[in-house]
C-alpha positions as CSV (number, residue, x, y, z in Angstrom):
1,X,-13.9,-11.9,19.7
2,X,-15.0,-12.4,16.0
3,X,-11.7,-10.8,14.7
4,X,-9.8,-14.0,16.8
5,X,-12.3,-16.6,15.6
6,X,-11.9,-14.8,11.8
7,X,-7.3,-15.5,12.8
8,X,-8.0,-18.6,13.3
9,X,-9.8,-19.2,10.1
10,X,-6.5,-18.1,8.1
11,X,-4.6,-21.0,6.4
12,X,-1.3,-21.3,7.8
13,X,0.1,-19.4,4.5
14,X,-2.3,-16.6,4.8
15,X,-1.2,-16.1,8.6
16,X,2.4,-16.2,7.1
17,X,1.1,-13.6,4.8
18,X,-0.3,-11.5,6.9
19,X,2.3,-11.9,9.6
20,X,4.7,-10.6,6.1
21,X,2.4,-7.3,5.7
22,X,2.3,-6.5,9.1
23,X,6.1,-6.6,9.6
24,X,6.2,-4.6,6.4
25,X,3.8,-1.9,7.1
26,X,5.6,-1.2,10.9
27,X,8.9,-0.9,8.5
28,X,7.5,1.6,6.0
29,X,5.5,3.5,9.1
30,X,9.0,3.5,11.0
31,X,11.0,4.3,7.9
32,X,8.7,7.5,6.8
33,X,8.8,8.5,11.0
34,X,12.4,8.9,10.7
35,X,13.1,9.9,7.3
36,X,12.1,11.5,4.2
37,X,9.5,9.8,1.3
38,X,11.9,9.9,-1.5
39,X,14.7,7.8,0.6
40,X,11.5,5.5,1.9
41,X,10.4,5.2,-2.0
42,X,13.8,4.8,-3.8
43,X,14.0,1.8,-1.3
44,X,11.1,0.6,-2.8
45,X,11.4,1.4,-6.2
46,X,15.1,-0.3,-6.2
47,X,13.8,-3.8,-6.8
48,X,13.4,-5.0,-10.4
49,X,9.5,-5.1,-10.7
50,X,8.5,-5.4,-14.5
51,X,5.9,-8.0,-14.5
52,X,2.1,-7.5,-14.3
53,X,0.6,-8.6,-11.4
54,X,-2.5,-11.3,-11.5
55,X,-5.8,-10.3,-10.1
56,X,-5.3,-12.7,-7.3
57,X,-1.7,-11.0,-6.3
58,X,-3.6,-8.1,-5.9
59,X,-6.3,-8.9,-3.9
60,X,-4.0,-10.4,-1.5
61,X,-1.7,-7.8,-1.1
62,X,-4.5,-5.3,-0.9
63,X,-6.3,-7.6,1.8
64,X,-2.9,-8.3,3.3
65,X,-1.4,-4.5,3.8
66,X,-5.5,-3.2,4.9
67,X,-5.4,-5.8,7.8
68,X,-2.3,-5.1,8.9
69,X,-2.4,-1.0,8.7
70,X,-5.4,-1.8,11.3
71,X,-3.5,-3.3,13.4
72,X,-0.3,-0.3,12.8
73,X,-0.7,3.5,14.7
74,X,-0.4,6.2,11.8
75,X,-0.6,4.2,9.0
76,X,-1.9,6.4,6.6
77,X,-2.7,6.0,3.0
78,X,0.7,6.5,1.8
79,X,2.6,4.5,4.4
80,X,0.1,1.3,2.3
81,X,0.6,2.2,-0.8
82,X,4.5,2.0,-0.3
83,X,4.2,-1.4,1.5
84,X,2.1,-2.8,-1.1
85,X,4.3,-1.6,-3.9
86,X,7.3,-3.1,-1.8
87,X,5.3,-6.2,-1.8
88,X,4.4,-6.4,-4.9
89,X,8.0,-5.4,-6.1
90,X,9.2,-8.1,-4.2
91,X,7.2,-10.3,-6.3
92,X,8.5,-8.7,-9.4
93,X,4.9,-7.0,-10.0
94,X,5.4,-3.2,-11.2
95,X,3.0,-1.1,-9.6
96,X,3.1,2.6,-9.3
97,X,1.6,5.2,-6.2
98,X,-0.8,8.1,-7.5
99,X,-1.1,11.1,-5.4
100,X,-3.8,13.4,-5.6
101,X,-5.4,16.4,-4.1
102,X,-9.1,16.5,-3.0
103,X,-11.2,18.7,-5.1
104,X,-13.3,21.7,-3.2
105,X,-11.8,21.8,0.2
106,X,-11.6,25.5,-0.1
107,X,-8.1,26.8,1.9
108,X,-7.3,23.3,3.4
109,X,-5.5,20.9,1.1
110,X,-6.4,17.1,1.4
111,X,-3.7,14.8,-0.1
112,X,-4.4,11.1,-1.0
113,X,-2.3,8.2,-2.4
114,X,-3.4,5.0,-4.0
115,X,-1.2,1.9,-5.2
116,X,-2.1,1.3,-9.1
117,X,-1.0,-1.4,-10.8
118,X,-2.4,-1.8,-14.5
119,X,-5.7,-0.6,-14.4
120,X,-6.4,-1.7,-11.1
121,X,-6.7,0.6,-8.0
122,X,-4.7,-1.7,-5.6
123,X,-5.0,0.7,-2.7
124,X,-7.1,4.2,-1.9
125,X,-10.1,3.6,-3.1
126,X,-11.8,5.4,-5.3
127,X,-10.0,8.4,-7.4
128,X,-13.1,10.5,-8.0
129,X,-13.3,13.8,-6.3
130,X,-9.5,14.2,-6.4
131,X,-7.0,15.9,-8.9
132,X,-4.1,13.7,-9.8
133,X,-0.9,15.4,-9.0
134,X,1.9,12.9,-9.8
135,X,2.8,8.9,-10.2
136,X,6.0,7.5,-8.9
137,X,6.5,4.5,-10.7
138,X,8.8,1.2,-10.0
């Protein structure tokens, strides 16, 4: 009941919004079901993104995609990073995805991606207990 009473609290452009990220994330969950991250990514990374983003994009793509990857089976960490960078691409915001191992898990590997753009951690969370591995850029 309080997640209906917080809907209805939207504006009608942050329902729009959010109706946007959720329609997004189902694509990018779909798209990574049925085929590879590097097609799913140089979908992304195909828009012309060279700006920097404002704080207040960010936030709201970053509240946007977490609400709707709730609401979407499976979607993981990468599966938000790549639909905020689409997103924010569409925008014209660069951004890029970080992936990382986690530190000290012994024989099983933990992987974890964030969306960065700037200095800011879009997506993920926190980096600490993880060794970076690689960014893909847009």
């Amino acid at each position: 009941m309080r997640n209906w009473s917080r809907l209805r609290s939207l504006s009608g452009r942050e329902m729009l919004f959010l109706a946007r990220c959720l329609m997004v994330v189902s694509a990018v969950r779909l798209a990574l079901t049925l085929s590879s991250y590097n097609r799913v990514r140089g979908a992304v990374t195909r828009l012309d993104a060279t700006h920097d983003a404002s704080v207040a994009d960010l936030r709201l793509v970053a509240w946007g995609v977490a609400a709707a990857a709730r609401l979407v089976p499976g979607a993981t960490c990468l599966t938000q990073a790549l639909a905020g960078q689409y997103l924010l691409a569409r925008q014209g915001n660069a951004s890029k995805i970080s992936i990382g191992i986690e530190k000290g898990t012994g024989s099983t590997l933990k992987a974890h991606a964030w969306l960065m753009s700037g200095n800011h951690i879009v997506l993920g969370g926190s980096v600490n207990g993880f060794a970076h591995l690689v960014d893909h850029g847009s």
